[in-house]
Structures are given as C-alpha cells and as structure tokens.
N, CA and C of each residue as an Amber inpcrd file, in Angstrom:
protein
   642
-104.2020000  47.6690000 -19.7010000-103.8890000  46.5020000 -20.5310000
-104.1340000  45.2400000 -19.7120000-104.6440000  44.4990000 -20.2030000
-105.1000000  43.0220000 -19.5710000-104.1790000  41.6140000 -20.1590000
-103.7340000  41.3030000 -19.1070000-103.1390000  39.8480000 -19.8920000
-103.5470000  38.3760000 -19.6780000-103.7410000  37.9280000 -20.5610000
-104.2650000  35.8110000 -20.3650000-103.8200000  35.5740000 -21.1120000
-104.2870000  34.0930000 -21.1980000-104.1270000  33.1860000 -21.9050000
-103.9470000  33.3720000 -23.6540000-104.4350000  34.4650000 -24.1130000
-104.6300000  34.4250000 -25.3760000-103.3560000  35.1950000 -25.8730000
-102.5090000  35.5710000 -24.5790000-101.6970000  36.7780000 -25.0120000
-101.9050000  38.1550000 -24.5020000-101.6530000  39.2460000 -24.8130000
-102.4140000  40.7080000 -24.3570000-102.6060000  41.0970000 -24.7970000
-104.0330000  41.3430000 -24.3170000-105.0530000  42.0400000 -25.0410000
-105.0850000  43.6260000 -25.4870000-105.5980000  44.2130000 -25.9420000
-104.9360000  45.5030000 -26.6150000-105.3400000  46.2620000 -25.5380000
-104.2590000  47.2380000 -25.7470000-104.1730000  48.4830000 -24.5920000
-105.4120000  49.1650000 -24.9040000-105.8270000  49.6790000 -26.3880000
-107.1540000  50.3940000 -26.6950000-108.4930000  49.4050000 -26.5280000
-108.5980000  48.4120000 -25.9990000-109.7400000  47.9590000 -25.3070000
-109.5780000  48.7530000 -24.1100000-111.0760000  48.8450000 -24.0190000
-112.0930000  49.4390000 -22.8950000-113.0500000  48.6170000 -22.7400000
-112.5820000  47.7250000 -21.4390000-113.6240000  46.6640000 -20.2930000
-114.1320000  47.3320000 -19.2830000-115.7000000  46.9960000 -19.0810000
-116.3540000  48.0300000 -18.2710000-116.8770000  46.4170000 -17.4950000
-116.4160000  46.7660000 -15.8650000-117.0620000  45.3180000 -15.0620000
-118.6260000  46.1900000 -14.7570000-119.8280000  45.4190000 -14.5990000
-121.3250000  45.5240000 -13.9200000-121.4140000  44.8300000 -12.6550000
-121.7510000  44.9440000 -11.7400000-122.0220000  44.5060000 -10.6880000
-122.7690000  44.9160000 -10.0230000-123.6530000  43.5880000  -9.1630000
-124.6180000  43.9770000  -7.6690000-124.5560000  42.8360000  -6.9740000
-125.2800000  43.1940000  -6.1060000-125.4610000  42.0090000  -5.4660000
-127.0920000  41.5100000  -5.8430000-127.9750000  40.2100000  -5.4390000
-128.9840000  39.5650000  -5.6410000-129.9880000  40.4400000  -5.9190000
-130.4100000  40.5430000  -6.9460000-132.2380000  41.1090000  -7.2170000
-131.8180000  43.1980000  -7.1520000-130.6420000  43.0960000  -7.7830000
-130.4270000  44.5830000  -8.0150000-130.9010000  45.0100000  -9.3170000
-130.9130000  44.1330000  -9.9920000-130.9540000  44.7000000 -11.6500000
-130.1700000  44.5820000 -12.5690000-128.6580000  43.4800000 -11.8510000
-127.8870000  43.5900000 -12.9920000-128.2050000  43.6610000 -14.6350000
-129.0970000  42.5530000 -15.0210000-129.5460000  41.7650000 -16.0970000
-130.6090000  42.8160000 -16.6810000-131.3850000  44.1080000 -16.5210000
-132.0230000  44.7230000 -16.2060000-131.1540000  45.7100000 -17.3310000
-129.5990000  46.1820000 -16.8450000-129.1950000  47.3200000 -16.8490000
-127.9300000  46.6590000 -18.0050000-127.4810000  45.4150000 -17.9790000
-127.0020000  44.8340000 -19.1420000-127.7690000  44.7560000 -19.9370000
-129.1820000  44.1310000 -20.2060000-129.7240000  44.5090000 -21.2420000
-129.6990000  45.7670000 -22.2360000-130.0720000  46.1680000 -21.2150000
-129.8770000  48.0570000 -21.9050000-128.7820000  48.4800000 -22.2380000
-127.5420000  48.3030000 -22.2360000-126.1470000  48.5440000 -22.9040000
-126.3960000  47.4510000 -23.6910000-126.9550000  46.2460000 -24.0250000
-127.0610000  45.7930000 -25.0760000-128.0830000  46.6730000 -26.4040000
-128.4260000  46.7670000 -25.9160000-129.7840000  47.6490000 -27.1000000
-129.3720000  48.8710000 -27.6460000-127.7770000  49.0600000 -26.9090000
-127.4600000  50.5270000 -26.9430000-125.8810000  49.8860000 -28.0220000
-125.9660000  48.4850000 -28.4810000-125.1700000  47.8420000 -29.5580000
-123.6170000  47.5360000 -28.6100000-124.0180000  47.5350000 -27.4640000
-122.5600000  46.8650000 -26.7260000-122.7820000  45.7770000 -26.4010000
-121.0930000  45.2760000 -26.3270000-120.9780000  43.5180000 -26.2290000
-120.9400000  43.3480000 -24.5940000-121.7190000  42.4850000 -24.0250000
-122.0360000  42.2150000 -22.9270000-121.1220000  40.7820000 -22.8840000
-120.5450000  40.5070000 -21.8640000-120.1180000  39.1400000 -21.5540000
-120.4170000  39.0460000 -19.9830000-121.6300000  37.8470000 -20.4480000
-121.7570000  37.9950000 -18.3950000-121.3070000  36.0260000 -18.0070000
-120.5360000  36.6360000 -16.7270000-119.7410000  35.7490000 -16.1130000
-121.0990000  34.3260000 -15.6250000-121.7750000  34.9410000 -15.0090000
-122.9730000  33.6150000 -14.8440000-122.9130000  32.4910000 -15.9630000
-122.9740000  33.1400000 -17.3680000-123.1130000  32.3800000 -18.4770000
-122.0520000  31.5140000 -18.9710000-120.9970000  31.8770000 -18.8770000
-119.8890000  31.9400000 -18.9660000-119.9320000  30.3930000 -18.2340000
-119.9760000  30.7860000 -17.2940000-120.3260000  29.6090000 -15.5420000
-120.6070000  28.4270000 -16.0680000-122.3760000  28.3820000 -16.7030000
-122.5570000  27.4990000 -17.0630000-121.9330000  26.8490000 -18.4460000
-121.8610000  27.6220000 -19.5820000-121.0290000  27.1970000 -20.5250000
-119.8340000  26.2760000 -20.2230000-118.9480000  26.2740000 -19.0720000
-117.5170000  25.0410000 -19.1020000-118.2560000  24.1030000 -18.3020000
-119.5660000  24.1410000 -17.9030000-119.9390000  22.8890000 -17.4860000
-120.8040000  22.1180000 -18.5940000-120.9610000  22.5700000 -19.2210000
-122.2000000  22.0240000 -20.5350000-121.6690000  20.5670000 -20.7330000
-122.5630000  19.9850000 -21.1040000-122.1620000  18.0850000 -21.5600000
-120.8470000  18.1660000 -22.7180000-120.0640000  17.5510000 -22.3480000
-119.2650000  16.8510000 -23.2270000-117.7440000  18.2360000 -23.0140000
-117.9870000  19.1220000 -21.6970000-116.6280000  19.6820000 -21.4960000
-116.0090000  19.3730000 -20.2990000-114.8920000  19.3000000 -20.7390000
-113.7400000  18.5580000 -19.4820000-114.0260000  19.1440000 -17.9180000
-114.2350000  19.8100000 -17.8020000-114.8590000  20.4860000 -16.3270000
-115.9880000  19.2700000 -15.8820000-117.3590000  19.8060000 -16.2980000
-117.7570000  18.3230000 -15.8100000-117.6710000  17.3010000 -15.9060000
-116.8860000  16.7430000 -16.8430000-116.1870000  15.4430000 -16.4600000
-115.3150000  14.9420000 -15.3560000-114.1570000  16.3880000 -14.9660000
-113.6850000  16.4610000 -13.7440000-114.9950000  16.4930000 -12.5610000
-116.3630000  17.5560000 -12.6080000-117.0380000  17.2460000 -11.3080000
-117.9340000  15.4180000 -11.1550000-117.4430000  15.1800000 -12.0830000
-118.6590000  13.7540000 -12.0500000-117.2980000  12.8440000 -11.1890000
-116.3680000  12.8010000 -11.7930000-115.0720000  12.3940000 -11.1470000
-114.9180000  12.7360000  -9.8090000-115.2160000  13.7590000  -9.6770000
-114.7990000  14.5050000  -7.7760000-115.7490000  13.9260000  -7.1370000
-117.3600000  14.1620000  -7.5650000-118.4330000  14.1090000  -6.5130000
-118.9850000  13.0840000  -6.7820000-119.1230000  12.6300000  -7.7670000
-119.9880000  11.1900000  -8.0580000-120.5660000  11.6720000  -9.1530000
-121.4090000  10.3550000  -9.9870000-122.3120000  10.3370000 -11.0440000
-123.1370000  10.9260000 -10.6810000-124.1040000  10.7280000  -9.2960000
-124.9840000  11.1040000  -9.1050000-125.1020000  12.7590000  -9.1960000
-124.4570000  13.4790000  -9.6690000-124.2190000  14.6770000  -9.3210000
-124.4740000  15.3830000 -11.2520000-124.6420000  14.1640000 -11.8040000
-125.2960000  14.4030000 -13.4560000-126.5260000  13.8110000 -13.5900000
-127.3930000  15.0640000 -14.3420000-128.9860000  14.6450000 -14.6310000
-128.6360000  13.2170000 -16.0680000-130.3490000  12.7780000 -15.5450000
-130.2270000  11.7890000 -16.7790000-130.2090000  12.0880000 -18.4660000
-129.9090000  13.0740000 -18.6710000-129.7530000  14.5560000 -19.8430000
-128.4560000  14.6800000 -20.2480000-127.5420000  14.0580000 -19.1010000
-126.2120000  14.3040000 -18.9730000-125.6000000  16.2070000 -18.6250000
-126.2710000  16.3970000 -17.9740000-126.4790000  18.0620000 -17.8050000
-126.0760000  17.9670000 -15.9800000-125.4940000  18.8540000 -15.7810000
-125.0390000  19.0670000 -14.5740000-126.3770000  19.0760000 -13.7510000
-126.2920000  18.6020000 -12.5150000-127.6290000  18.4070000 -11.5340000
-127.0480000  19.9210000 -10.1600000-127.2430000  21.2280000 -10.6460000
-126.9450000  22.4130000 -10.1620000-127.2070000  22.1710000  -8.8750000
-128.7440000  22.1030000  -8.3960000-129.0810000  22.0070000  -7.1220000
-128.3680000  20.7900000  -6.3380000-128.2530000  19.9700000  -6.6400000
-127.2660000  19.1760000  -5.8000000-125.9810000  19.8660000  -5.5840000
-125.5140000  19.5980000  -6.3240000-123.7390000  20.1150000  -6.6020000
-124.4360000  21.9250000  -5.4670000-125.4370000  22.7020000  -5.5070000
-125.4640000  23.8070000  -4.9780000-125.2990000  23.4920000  -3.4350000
-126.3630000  22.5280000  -3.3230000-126.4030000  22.1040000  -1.8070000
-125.6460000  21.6820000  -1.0470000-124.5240000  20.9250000  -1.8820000
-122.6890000  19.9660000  -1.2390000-122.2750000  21.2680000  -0.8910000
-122.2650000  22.2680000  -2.0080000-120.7890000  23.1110000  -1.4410000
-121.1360000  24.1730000  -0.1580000-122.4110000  24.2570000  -0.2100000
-123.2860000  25.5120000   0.7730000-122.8350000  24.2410000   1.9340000
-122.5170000  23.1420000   2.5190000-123.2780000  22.8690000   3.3720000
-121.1000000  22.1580000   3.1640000-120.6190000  22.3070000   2.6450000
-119.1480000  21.5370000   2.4280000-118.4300000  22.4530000   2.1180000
-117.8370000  23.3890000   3.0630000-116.8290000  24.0880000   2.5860000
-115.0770000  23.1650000   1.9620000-114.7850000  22.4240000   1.9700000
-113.9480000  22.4000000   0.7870000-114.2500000  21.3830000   0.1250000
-115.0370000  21.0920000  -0.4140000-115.7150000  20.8730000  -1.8730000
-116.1850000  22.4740000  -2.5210000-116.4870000  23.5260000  -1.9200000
-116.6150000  24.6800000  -2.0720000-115.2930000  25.0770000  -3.1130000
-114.0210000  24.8460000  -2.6220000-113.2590000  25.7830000  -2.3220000
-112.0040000  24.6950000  -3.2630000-112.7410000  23.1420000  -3.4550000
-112.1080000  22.3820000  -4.9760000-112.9350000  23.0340000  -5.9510000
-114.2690000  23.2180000  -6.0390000-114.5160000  23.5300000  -7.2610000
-114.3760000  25.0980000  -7.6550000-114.7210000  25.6110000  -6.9090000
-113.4130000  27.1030000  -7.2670000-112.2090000  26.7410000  -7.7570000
-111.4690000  26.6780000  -7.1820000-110.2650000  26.2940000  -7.6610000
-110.3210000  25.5430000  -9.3240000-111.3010000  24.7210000  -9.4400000
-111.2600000  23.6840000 -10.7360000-111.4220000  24.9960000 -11.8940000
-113.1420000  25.4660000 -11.2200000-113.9840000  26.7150000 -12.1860000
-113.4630000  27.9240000 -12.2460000-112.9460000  28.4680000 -11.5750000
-112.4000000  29.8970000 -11.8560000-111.4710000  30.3050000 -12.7450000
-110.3540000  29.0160000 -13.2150000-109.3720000  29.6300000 -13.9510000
-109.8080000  29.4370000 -15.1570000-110.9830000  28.4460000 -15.4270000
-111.2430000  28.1830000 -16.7230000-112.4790000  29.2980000 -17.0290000
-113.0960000  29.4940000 -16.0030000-113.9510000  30.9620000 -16.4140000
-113.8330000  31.8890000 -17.1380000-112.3510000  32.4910000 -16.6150000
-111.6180000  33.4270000 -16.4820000-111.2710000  33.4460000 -18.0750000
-110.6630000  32.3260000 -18.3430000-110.1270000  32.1440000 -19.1980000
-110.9970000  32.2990000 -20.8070000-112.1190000  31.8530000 -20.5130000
-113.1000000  31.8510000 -21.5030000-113.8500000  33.5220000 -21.1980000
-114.1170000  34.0850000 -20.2280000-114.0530000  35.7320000 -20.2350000
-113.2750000  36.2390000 -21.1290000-111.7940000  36.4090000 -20.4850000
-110.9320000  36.9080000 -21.6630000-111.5980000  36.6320000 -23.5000000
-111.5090000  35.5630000 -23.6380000-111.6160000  35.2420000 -24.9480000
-112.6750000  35.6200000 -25.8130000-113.9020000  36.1230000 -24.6780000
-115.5760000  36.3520000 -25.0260000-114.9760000  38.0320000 -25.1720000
-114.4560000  38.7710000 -24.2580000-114.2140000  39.9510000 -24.3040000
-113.1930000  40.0230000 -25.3800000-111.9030000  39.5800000 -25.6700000
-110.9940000  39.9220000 -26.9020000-111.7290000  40.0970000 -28.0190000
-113.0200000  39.2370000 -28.2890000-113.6810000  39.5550000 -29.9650000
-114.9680000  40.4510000 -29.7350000-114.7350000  40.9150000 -28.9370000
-115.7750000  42.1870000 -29.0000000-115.5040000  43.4550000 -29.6960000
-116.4880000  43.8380000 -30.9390000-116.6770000  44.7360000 -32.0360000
-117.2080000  46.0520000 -31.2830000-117.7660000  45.8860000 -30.0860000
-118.1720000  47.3560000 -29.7710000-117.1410000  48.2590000 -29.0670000
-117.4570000  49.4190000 -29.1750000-116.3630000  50.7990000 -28.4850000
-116.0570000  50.0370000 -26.9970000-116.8420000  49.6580000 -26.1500000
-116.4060000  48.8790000 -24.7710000-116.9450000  48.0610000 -24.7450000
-117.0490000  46.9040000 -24.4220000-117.5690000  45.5140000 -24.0100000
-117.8650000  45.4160000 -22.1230000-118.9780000  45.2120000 -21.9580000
-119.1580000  45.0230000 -20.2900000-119.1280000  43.7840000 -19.7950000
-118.1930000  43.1830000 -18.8570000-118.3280000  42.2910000 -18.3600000
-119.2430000  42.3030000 -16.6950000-120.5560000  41.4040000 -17.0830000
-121.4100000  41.1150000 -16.2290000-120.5570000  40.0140000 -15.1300000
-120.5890000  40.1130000 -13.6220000-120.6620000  39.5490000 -12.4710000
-120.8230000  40.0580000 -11.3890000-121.7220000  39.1490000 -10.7160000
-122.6460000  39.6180000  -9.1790000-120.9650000  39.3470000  -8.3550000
-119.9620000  38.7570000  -8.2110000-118.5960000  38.5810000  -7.7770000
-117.5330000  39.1890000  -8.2630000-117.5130000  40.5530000  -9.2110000
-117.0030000  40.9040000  -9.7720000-115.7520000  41.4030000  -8.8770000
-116.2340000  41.7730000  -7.8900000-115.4180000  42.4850000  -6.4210000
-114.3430000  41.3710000  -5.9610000-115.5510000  40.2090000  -5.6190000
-115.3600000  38.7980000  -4.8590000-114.0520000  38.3120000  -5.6390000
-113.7890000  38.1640000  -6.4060000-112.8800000  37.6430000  -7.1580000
-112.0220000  38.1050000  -7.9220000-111.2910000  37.7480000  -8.5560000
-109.7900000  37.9910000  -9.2950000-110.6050000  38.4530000 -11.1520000
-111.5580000  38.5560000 -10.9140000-112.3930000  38.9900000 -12.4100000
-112.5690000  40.4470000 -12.4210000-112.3410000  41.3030000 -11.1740000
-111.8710000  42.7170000 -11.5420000-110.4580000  43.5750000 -11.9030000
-109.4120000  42.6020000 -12.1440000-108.5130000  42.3020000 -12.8330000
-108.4960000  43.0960000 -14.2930000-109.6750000  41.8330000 -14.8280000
-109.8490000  42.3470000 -16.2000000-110.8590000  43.5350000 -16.7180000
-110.9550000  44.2400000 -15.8470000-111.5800000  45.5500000 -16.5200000
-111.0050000  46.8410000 -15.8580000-111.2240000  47.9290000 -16.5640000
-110.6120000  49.1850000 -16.4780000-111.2570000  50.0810000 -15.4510000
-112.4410000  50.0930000 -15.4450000-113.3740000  50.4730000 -14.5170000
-114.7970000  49.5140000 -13.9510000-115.8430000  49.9850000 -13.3690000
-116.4350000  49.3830000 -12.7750000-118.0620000  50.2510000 -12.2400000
-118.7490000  49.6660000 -13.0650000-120.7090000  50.0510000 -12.3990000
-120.8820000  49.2480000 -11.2390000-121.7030000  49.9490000 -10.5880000
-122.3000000  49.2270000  -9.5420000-124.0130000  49.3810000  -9.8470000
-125.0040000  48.3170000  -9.8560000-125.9540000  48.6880000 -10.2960000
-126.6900000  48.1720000  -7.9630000-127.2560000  49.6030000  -7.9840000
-127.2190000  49.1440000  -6.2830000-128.6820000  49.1930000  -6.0200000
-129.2890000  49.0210000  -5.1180000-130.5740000  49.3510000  -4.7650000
-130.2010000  48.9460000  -2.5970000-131.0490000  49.3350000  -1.7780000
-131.1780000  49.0870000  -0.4050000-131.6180000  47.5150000  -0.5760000
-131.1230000  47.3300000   0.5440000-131.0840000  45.6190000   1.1460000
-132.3380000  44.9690000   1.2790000-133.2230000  46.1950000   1.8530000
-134.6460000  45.3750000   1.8720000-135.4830000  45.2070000   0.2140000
-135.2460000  46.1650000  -0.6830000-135.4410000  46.4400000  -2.3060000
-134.9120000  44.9790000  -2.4210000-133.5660000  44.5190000  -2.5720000
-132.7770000  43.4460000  -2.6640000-133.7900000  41.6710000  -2.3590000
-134.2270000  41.8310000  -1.3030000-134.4510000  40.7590000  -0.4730000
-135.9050000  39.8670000  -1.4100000-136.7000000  41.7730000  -1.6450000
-138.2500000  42.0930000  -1.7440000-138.4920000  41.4870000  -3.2090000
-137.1510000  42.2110000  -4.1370000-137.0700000  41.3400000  -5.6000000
-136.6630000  40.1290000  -5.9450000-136.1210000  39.9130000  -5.1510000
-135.1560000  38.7430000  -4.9340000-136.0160000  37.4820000  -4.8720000
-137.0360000  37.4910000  -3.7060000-138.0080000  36.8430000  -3.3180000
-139.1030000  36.6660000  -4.0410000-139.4670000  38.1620000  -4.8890000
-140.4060000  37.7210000  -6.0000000-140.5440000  36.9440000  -6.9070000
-138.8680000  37.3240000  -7.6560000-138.7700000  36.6270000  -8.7580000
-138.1620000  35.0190000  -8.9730000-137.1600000  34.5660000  -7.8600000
-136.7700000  33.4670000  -7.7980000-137.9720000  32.3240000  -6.5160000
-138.7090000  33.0110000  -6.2950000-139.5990000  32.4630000  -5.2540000
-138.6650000  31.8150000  -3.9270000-137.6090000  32.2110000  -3.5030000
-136.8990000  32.1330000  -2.4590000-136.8910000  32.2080000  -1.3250000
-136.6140000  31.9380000  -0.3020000-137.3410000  32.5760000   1.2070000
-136.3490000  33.7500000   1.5720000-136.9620000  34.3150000   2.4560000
-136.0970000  35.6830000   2.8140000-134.5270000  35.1600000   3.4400000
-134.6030000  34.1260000   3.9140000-133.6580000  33.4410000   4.7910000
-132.6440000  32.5260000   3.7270000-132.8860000  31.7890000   2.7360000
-132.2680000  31.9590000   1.6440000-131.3470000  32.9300000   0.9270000
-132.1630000  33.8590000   0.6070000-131.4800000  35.3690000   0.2510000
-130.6240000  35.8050000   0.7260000-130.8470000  35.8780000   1.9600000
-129.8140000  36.5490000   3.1070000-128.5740000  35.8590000   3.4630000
-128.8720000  34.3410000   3.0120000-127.7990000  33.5660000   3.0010000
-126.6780000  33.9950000   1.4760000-127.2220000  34.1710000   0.5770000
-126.7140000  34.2940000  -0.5430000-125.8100000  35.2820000  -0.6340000
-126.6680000  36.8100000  -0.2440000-126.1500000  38.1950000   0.2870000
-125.3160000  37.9880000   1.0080000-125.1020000  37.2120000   2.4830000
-123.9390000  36.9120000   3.1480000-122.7700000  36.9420000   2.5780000
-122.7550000  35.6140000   1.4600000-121.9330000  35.3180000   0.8710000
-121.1160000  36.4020000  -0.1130000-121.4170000  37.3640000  -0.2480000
-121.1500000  38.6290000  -1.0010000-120.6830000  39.7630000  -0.2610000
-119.9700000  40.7600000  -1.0850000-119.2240000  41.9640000  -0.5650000
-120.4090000  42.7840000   0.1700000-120.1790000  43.5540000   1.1000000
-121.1340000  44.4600000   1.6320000-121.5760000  45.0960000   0.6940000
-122.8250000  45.8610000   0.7730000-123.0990000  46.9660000   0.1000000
-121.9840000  48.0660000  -0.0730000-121.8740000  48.8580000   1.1430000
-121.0700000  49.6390000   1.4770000-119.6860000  49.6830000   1.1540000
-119.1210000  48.5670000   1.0440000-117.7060000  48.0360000   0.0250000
-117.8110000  48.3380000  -0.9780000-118.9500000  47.5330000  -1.7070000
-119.2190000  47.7430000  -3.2910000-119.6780000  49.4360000  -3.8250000
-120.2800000  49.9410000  -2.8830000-119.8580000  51.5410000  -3.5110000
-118.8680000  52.3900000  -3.0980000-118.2940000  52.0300000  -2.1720000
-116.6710000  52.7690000  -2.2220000-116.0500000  52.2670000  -3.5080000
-115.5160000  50.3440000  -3.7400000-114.9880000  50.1660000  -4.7960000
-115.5010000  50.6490000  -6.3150000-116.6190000  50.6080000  -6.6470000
-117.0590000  50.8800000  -7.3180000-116.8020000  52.1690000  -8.3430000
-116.6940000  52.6830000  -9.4460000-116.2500000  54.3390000 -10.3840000
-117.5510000  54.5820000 -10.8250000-118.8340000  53.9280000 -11.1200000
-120.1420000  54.6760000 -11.1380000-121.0110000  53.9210000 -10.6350000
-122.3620000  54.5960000 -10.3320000-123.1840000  53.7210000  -9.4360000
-124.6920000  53.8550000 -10.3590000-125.3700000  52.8460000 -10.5970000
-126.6030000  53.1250000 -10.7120000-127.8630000  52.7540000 -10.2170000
-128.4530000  53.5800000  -9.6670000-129.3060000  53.6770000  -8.6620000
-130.7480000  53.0390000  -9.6980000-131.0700000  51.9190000  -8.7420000
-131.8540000  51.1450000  -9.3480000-132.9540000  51.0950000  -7.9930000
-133.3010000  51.8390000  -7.5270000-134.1550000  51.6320000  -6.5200000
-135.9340000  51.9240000  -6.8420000-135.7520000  52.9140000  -7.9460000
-137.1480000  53.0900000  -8.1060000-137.3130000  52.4650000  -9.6030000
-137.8610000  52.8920000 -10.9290000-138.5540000  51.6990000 -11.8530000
-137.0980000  51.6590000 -12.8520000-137.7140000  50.6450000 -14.3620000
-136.6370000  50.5850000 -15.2450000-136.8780000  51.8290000 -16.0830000
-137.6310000  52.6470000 -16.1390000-137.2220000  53.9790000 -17.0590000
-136.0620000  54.6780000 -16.3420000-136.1350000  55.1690000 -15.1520000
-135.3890000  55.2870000 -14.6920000-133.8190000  54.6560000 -14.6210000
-133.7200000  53.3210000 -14.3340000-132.5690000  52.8860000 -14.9820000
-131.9730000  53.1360000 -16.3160000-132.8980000  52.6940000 -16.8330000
-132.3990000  52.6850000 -18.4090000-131.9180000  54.1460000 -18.9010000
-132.4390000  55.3790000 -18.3950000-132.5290000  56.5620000 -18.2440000
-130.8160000  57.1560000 -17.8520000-130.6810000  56.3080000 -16.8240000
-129.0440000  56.4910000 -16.4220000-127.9000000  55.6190000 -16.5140000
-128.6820000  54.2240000 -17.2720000-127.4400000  53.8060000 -18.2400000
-127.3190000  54.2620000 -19.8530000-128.3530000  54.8750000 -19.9970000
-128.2370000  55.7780000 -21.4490000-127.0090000  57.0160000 -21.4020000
-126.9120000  57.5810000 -20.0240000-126.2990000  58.9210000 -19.5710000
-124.7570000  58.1540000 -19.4650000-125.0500000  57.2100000 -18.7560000
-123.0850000  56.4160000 -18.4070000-122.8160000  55.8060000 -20.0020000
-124.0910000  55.5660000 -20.6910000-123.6800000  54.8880000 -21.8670000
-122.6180000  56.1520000 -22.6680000-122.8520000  57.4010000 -23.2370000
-122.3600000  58.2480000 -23.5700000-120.9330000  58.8500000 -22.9580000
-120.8900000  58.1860000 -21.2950000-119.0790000  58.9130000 -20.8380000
-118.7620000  57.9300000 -21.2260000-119.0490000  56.6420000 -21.4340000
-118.5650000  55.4100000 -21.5850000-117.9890000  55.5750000 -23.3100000
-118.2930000  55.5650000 -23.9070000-118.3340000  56.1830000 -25.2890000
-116.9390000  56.9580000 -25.2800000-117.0530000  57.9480000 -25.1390000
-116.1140000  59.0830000 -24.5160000-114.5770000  58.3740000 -24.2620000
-115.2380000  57.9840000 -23.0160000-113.5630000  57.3580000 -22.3080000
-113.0890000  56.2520000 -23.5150000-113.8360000  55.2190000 -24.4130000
-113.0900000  54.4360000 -25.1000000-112.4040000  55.5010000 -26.5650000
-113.4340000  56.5800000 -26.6050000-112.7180000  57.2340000 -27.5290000
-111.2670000  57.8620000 -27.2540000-111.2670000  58.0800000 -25.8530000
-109.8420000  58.8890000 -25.1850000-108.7950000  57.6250000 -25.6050000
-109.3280000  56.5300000 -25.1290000-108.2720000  55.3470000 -24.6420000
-107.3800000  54.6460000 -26.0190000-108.3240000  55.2360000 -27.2610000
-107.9230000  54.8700000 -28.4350000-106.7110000  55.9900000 -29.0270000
-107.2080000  57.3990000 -28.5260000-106.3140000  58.3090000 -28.4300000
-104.7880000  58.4510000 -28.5380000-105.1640000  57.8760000 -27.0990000
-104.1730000  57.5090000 -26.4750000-103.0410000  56.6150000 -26.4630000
C-alpha cells in the first residue's frame, strides 16, 4: 500500500518501478509494456512537466537563479540550470529539495488513475531516491558499462567523459542488480528485449491478479 498526497492508494494496485542507468534501454523496454496496453508513468517526464511555463516551480527557479536561467519562449533554459548544479553543489541540492516533493507528488497522481492490471513507473534514479517507495517491486533493464557508454555516446552525441560523469552520479551497476526483483538483459538487440519483457509481462499479470485476490 502506498501513501501521498491524494490519500492511500489502494492496496490492490500493483506499481512496477523500471530502471537503468544511461543508454540501457529503459525507454526501449517501457515502450514495450506500453504496446502490451500498460500505463507507463515515467519520472523524466514528469520532471519536465512541474517546470513547464506558467507552473509555480519555475517561477520559484527564475526567483532562485535569475531570469537568465528562462529561454525567450519562457521555457526553462535546461542546459544552463544543468551546468550551475553539475558545477554548484548546493544549488544542486536547493533544487532537489524544491523538485522532488512535487515530482513525487504528481507520480502518485499519474499512477492512482491508471486503468491497467499494473502501471510501471519509469526512473533512471529509481534506487537514487525516495521514488522506490512507491512501487511494490522493481526491473532492472541492465546492459555492461562499456554497452552503456557505446549507446550512450551514439545517441545523445556525448563524449565518453561526459557519460561517465553522469554514470558517476548513479547507483553502481552491481547495487542495482542486487536491489533489483527482475533483470532484463538488454545487451544484445530489441527482439530480444522485447522477447523478455513479453515473458515478465505475463508474471506481471499474474502477481496483480494475486494482489487483487488478496
């Protein structure tokens, strides 16, 4: 049973957290529990949503850091605001504090109206933070460090030294599959993935049918 802001949430919900770290596949392997008619709520999105124009969050960061820290769009200026906190640990560690509870808060609320048998909540920090709280169990979608670095680099055009900075910032590998209750091995293509979130899709199934049971 999970409790926020909205009250508590029903004991027969079944929250399933996703997690990796950089260029694993999360988004890859959420897709595919989407197609498979489950409600996905991923925390990234979430992220940007309480900063969008005209919500009290960035009004608080324009207040903290300056104007300059809003595009002429009125849209949060990411790469700045990215570069203060990487390089300013407590400006880091105000806007945590500002963003997390209101995250959190809007999670809950994305997950309470979810129509499917389990709803997955997507975050690469799922570990990192007080957001494994709200789920019952937990995927790890994993691949090796150099796989990590190799995709990572492809697709965001990043430097390896970048990456590694990012990865820093994150739970070990080796953490994240001890913590972790299933793992999916994303090292070789997406048939393959999709292949063995089709297989977890079905215990997954299962366990919300027990939990309703119950």
């Amino acid at each position: 049973m999970v409790a926020g802001p909205l009250g508590t949430l029903s004991s027969m919900a079944l929250f399933i957290g996703l997690t990796g770290g950089i260029g694993s596949g999360k988004s890859a392997a959420s897709a595919e529990f989407e197609k498979l008619g489950i409600t996905v709520v991923d925390a990234d999105v979430v992220a940007r949503e309480v900063v969008a124009p005209g919500q009290p969050a960035l009004h608080r960061i324009a207040e903290h850091f300056g104007p300059e820290f809003i595009l002429a769009d009125g849209t949060l200026d990411r790469a700045r605001l990215r570069a203060r906190i990487f390089s300013d640990s407590d400006a880091k560690s105000w806007l945590e504090q500002l963003l997390h509870p209101i995250i959190r808060d809007a999670i809950i609320e994305q997950l309470h109206i979810a129509a499917s048998p389990y709803a997955i909540l997507v975050s690469p920090l799922l570990f990192e933070t007080n957001q494994h709280e709200l789920v019952a169990r937990s995927i790890l979608v994993d691949v090796p460090e150099t796989i990590q670095i190799e995709r990572a680099s492809q697709r965001d055009e990043n430097s390896t030294e970048q990456i590694r900075k990012i990865m820093a910032t994150q739970m070990s590998r080796d953490n994240k599959r001890q913590r972790a209750d299933y793992i999916l091995d994303n090292s070789a293509d997406l048939t393959g993935l999709h292949e063995q979130v089709r297989a977890l899709h079905k215990k997954l199934l299962s366990a919300a049918q027990n939990t309703i049971d119950t």
